[in-house]
C-alpha positions in Angstrom: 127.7 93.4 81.4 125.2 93.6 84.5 126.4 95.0 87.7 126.2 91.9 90.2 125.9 92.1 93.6 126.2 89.1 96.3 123.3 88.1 98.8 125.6 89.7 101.6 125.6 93.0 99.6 122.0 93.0 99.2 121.2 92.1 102.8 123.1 94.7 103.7 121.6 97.5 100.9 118.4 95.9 102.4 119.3 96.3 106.0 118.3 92.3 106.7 119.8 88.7 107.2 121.8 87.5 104.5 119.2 84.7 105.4 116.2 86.8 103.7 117.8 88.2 101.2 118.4 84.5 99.6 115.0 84.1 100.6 114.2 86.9 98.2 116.1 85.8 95.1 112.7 84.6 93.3 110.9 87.7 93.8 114.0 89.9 92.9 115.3 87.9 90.3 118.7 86.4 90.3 121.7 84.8 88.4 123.3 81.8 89.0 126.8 81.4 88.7 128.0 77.8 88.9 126.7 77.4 92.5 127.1 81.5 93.2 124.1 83.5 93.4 124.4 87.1 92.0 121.6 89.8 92.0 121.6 92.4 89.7 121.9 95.9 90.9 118.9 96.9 88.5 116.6 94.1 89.7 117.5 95.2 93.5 116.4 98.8 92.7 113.4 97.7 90.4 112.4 95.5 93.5 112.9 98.7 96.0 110.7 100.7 93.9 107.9 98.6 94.1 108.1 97.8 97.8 107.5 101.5 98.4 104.2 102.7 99.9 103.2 106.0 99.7 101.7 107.7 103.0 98.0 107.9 103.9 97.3 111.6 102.9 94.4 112.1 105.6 95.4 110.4 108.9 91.5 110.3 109.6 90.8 109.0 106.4 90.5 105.0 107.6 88.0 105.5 109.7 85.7 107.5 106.9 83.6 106.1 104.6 81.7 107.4 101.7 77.8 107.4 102.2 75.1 107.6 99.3 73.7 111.6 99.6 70.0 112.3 98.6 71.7 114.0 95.8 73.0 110.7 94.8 76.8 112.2 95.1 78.8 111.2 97.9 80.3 112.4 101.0 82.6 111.6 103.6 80.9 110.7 107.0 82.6 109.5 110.3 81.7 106.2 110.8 81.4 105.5 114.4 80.6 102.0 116.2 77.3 102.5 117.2 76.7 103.6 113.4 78.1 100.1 112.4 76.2 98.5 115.3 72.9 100.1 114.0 73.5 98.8 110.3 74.5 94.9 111.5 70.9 95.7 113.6 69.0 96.7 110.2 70.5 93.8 108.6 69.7 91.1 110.7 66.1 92.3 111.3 65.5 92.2 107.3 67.3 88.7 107.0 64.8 87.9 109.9 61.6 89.7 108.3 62.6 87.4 105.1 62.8 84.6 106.8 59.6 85.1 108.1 58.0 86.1 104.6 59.4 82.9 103.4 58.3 80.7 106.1 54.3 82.3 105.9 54.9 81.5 101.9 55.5 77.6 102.7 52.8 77.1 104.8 50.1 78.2 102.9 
């Protein structure tokens, strides 16, 4: 038989409201006893499990991004604003330049 648990057990193995841990039941899973809900203690863990997040292992790493090398590898390069600034720049002077290109096509 499965070890049940109530929704005040599970708020409290959760540490919150009895409130959101009935609010949880569909994405833990649960079993319904006449009007009773019961979780299962396996579910609960299962559930912990995947809420887990492993941490960053670089705290730098966010703000890196990997750039194309003449070599064609890749390599990490700190990405700074004015580096972002200067490739919106680039784009929007192409998208302008083909705007253009298409314009001079129409008219003739």
């Amino acid at each position: 038989m499965a070890n049940l648990i109530t929704a005040k057990e599970l708020a409290k193995r959760l540490s919150v409201s009895q409130r959101k841990a009935y609010s949880l039941k569909r994405v833990v899973g649960y079993v319904q006893i006449e009007g009773n809900i019961r979780f299962e203690v396996e579910a609960v863990e299962a559930y912990i499990a995947s809420c887990k997040r492993s941490p960053l292992p670089d705290p730098h790493s966010k703000w890196e991004a990997r750039v194309g090398t003449s070599s064609g590898s890749t390599s990490r390069k700190h990405v700074t604003a004015a580096d972002i600034k200067a490739l919106l720049d680039q784009k929007r002077k192409e998208k302008q330049e083909s705007m253009h290109a298409r314009t001079v096509r129409d008219d003739q």
